[in-house]
N, C-alpha and C positions, 0 to 999 in steps of 0.2 A: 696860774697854778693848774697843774694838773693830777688830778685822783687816781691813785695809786690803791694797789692790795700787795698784802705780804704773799710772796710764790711758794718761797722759801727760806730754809736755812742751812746755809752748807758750811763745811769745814775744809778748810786749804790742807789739800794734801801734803804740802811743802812746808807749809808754816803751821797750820795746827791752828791759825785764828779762823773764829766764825764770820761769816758776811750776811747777811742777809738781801735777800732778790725782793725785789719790789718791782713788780710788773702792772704797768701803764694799766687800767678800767679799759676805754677802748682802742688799746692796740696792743700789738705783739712787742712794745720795747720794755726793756727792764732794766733797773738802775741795783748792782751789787752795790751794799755799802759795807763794809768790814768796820763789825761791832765787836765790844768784848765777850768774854767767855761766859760771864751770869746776865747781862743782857740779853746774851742769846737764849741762856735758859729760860730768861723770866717771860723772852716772848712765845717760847716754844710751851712754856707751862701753861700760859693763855690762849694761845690756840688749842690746846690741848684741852681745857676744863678743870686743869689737876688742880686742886686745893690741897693746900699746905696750912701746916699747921697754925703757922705765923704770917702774918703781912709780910708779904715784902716792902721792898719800895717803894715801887711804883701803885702798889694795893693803899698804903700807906698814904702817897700823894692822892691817888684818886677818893679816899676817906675825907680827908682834909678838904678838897672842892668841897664834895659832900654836905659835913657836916657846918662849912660856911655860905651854902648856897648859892656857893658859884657851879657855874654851869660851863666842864670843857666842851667846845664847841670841834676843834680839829686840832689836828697838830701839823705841823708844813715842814717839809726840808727846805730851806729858803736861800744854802749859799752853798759853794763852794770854793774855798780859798787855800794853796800850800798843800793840796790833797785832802781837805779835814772840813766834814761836811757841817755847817752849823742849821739848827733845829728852833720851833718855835712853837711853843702850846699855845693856843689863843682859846681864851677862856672870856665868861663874861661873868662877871660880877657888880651885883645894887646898880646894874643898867650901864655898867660899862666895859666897852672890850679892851679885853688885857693883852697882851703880847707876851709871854714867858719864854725868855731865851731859855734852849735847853739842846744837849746832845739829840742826835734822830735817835741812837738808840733807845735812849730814855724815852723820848714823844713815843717812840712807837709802842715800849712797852706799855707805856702809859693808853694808848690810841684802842691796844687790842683788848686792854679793861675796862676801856669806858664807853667801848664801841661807838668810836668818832671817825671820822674818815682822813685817811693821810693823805697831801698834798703833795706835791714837787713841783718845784720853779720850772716851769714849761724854761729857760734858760739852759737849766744843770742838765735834763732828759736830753735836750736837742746836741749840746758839747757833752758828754757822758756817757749818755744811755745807747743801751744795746739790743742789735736789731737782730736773731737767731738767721742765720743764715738759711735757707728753705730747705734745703735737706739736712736740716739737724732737725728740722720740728717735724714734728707730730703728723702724722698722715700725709704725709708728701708722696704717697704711695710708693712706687717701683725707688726710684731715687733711693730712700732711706734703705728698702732690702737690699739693693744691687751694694749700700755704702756697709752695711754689715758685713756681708759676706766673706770679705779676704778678712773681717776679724775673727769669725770661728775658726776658718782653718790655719790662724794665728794661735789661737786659744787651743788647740789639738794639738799642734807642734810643741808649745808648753806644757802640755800637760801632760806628754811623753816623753816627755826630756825630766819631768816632775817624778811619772812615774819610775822612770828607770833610777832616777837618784835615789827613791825609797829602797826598791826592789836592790840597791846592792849596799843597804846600809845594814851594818851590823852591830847588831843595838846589845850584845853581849860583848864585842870588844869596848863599847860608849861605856858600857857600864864599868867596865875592869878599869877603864881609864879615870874615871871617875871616883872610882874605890882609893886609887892611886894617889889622886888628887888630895882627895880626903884624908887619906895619911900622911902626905909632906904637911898638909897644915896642921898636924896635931904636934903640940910643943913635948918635947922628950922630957923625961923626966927621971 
């Protein structure tokens, strides 16, 4: 197994679900896993510090260790099977270790309130996980400038093809049309 941190949480521009990155302790690979939509919140609320008014969930699950004096120890991504990653809280309770099958999204929310450490199956990293190509990362010095550059004056060319669509909009005929509109939908009377 190998120790993971949450990188982040991003949103598919295409589909509108969340994933969340989980990037390798010591190396540059990361493992996207696509969570649901209040998964993503509840881990985004936890990294965050927000307090809410009510428990959540996973606030909820972590009580309940708690208040029975079980101790979570970690949580693990332990499989992947048909695209659908399966997840495990291992906890220990009155001296013995438990195994809790559970979604990763869950573990993790659960992971960043109990501040335990997340796992992945050095298996799923090695088939799965993703290595940033060297001039996509961070300080790869000249490389990443020289790979910008035709995108500003990509971004110039847009934004004058932008501007001129403003510049010939005529928001007093928008409006007369509009007015128009508004009047075929009123029923005659």
């Amino acid at each position: 197994m190998v120790e993971v941190v949450i990188d982040s949480i991003r949103v598919s521009l295409i589909s509108q679900q969340r994933i969340v990155i989980l990037r390798e302790v010591d190396a540059d690979r990361y493992l996207p896993i696509w969570i649901g939509i209040y998964e993503a919140e509840a881990i985004a609320l936890a990294l965050q510090d927000v307090e809410v008014a009510r428990p959540l969930t996973w606030d909820l699950l972590k009580n309940v260790f708690s208040v029975l004096d079980a101790r979570i120890i970690r949580v693990e991504v332990i499989s992947l099977h048909d695209d659908t990653y399966y997840g495990n809280i291992v906890a220990e309770f009155d001296g013995h270790k438990l195994d809790i099958d559970s979604r990763p999204s869950d573990a993790i929310a659960l992971a960043v309130r109990a501040h335990v450490p997340i796992l992945v199956s050095r298996q799923i990293l090695d088939s799965v996980g993703v290595i940033p190509e060297e001039d996509m990362q961070e300080g790869s010095g000249e490389k990443t400038q020289a790979a910008e550059a035709p995108t500003a004056e990509i971004n110039e060319e847009n934004l004058s093809v932008f501007k001129d669509f403003l510049e010939n909009l005529d928001i007093d005929d928008e409006d007369k049309g509009n007015q128009e509109d508004d009047d075929k939908k009123k029923p005659d009377r």
